[in-house]
N, CA, C and O atoms as a printed pandas DataFrame, in Angstrom:
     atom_number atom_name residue_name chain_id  residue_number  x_coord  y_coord  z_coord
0              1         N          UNK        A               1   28.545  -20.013   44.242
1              2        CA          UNK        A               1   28.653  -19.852   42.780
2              3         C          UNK        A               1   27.666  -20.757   42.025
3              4         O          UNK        A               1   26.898  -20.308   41.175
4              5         N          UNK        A               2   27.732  -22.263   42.431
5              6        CA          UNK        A               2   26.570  -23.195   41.484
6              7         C          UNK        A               2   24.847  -22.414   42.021
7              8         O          UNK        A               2   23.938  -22.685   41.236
8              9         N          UNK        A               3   24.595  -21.853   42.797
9             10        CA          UNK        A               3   23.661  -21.067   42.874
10            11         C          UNK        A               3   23.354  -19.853   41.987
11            12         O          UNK        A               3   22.336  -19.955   41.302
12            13         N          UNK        A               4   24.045  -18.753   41.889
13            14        CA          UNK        A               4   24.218  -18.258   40.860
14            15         C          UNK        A               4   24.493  -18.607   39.991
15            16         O          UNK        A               4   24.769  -17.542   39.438
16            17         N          UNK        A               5   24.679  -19.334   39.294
17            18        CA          UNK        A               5   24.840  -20.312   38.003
18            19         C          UNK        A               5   23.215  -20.782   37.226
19            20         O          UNK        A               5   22.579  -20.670   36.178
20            21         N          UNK        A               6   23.133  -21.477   38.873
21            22        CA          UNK        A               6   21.725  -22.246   38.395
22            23         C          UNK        A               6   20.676  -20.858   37.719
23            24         O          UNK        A               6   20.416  -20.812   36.516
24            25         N          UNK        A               7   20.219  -19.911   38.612
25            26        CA          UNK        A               7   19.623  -19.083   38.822
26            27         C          UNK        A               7   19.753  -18.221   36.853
27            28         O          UNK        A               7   18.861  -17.849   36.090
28            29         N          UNK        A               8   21.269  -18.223   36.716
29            30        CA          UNK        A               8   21.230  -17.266   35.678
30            31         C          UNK        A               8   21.055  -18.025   34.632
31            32         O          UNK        A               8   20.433  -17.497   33.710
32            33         N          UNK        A               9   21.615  -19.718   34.403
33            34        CA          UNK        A               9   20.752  -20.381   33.667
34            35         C          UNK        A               9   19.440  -20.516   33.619
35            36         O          UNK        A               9   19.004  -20.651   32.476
36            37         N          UNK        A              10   18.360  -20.529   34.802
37            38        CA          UNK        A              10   17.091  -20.505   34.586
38            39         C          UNK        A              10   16.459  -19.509   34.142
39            40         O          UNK        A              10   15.644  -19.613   33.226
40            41         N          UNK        A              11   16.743  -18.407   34.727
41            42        CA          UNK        A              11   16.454  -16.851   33.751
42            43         C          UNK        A              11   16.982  -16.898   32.340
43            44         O          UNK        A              11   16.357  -16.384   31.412
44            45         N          UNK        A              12   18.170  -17.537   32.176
45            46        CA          UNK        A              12   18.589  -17.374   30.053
46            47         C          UNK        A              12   17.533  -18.587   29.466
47            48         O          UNK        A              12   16.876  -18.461   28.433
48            49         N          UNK        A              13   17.517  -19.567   30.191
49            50        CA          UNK        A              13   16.437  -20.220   29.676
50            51         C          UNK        A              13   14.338  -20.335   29.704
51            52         O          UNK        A              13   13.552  -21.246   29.444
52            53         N          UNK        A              14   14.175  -18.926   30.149
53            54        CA          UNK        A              14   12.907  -18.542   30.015
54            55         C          UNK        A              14   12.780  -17.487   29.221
55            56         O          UNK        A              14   11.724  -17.143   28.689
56            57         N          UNK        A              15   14.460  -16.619   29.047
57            58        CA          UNK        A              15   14.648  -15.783   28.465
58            59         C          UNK        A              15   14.026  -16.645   26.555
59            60         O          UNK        A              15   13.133  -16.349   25.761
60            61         N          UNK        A              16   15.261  -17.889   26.592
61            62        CA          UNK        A              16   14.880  -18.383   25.216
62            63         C          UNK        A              16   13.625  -18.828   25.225
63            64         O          UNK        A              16   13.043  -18.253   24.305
64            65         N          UNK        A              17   13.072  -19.383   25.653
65            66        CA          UNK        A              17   11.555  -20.087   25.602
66            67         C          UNK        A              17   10.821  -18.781   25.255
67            68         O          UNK        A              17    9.822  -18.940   24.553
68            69         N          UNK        A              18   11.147  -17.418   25.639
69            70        CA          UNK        A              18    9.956  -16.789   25.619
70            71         C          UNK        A              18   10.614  -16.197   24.150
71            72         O          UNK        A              18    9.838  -15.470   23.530
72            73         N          UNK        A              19   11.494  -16.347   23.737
73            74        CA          UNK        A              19   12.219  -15.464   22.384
74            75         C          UNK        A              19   11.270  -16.370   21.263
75            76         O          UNK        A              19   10.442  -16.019   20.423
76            77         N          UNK        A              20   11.956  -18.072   21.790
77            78        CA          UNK        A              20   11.038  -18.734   21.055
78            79         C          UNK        A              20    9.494  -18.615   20.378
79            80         O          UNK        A              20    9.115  -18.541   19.209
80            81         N          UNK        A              21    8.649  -18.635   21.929
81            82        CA          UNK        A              21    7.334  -18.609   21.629
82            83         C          UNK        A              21    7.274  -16.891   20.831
83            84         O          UNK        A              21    6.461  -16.832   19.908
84            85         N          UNK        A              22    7.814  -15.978   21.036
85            86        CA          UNK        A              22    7.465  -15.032   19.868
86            87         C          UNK        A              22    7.934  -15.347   18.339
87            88         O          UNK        A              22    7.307  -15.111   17.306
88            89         N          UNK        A              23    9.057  -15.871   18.471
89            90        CA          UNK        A              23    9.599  -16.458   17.012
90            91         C          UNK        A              23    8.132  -17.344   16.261
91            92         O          UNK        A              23    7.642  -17.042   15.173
92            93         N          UNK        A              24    7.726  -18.282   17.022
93            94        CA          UNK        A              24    6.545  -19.101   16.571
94            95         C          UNK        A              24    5.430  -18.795   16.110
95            96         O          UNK        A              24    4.938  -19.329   15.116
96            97         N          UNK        A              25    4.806  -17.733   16.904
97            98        CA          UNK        A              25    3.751  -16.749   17.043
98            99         C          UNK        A              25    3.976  -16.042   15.717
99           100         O          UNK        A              25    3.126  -16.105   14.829
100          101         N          UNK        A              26    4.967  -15.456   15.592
101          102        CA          UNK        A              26    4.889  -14.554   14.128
102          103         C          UNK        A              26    5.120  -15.167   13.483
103          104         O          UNK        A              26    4.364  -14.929   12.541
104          105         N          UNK        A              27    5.974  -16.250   13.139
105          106        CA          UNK        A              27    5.782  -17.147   11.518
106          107         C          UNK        A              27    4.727  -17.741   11.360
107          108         O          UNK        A              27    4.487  -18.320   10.300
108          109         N          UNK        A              28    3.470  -17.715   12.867
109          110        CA          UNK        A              28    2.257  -18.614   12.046
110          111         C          UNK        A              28    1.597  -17.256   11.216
111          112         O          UNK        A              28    1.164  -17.142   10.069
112          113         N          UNK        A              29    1.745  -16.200   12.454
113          114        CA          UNK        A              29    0.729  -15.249   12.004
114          115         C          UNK        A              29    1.436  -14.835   10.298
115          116         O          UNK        A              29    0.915  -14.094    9.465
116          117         N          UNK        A              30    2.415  -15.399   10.209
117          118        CA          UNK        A              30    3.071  -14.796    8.519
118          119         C          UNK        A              30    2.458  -15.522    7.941
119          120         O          UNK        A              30    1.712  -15.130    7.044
120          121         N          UNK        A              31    2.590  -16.959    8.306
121          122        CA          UNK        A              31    2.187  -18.045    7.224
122          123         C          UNK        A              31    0.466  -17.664    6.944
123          124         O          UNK        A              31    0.011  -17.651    5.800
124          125         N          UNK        A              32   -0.317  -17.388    8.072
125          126        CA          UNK        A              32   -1.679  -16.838    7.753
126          127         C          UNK        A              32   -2.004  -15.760    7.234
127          128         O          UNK        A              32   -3.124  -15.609    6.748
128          129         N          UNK        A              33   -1.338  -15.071    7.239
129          130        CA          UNK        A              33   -1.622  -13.591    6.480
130          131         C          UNK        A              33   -0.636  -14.315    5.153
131          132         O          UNK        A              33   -0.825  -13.278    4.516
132          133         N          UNK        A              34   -0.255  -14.686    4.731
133          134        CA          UNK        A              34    0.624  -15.086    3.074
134          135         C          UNK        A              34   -0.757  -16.109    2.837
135          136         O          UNK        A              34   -1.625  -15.337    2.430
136          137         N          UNK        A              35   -1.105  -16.933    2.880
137          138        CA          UNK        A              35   -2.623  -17.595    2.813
138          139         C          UNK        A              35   -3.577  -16.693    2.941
139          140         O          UNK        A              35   -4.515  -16.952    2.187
140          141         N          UNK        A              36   -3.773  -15.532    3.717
141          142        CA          UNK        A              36   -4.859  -14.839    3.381
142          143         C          UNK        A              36   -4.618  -14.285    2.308
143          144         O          UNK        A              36   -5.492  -14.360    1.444
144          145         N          UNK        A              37   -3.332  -13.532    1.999
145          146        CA          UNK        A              37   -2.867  -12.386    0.740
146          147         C          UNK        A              37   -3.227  -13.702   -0.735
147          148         O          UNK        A              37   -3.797  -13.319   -1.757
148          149         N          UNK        A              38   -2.991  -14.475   -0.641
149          150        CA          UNK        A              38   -3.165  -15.384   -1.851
150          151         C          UNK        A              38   -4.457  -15.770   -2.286
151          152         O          UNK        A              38   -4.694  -15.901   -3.487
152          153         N          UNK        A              39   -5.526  -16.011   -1.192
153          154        CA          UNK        A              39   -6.454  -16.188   -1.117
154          155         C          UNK        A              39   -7.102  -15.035   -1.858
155          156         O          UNK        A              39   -7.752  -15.211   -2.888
156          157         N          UNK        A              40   -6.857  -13.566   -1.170
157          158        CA          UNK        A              40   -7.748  -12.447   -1.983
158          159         C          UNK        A              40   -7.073  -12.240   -3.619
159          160         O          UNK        A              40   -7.782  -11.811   -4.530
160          161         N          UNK        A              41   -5.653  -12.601   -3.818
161          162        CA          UNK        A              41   -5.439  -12.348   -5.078
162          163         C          UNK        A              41   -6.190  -13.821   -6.309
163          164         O          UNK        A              41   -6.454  -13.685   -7.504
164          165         N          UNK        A              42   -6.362  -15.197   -5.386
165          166        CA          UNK        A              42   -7.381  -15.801   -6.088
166          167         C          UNK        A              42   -8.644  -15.172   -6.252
167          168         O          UNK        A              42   -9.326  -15.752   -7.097
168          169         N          UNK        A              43   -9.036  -14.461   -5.879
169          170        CA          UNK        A              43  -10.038  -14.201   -5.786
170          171         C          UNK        A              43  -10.685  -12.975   -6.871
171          172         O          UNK        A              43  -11.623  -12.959   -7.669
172          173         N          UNK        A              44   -9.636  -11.971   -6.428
173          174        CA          UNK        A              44   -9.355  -11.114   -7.628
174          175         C          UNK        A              44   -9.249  -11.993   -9.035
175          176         O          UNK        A              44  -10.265  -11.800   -9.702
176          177         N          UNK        A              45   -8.549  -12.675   -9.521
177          178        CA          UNK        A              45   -8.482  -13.044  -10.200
178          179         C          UNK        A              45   -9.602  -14.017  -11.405
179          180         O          UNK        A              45   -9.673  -14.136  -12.628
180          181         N          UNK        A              46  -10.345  -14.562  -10.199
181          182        CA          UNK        A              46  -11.886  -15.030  -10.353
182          183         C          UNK        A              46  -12.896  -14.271  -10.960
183          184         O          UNK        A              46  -13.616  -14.536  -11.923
184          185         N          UNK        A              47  -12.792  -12.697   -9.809
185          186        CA          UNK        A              47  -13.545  -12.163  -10.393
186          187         C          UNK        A              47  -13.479  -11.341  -11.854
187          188         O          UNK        A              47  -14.461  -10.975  -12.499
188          189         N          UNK        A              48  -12.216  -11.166  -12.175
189          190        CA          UNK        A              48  -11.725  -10.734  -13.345
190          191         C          UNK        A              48  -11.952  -11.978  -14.670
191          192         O          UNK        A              48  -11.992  -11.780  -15.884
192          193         N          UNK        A              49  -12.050  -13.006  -14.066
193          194        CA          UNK        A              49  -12.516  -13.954  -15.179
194          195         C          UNK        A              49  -13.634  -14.022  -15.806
195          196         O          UNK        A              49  -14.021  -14.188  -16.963
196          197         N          UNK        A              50  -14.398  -13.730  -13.998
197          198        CA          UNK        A              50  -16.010  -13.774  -14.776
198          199         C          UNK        A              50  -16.330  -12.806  -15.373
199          200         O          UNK        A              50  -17.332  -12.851  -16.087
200          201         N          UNK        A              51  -15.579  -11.651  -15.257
201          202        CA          UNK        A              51  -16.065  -10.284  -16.438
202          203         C          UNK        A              51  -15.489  -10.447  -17.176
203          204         O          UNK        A              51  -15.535   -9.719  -18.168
């Protein structure tokens, strides 16, 4: 039984590590695309000034 134990803890815990690293992965890629989206609406906005 502590064999199977170990085993299905090490699989739930690569299971989370890997849930994790996608959790991480997409809030940077959010946080960079919300910095890009802001970036082009500065920008827009620039150019609407100078005309």
């Amino acid at each position: 039984m502590p064999g199977q134990l170990i085993e299905l803890t090490g699989g739930a815990l690569i299971m989370l590590a890997v849930l994790i690293w996608i959790a991480v992965l997409s809030v940077r890629a959010a946080i960079r695309d919300h910095r890009h989206r802001t970036s082009i609406k500065k920008e827009e906005v620039a150019r609407k000034a100078r005309l």
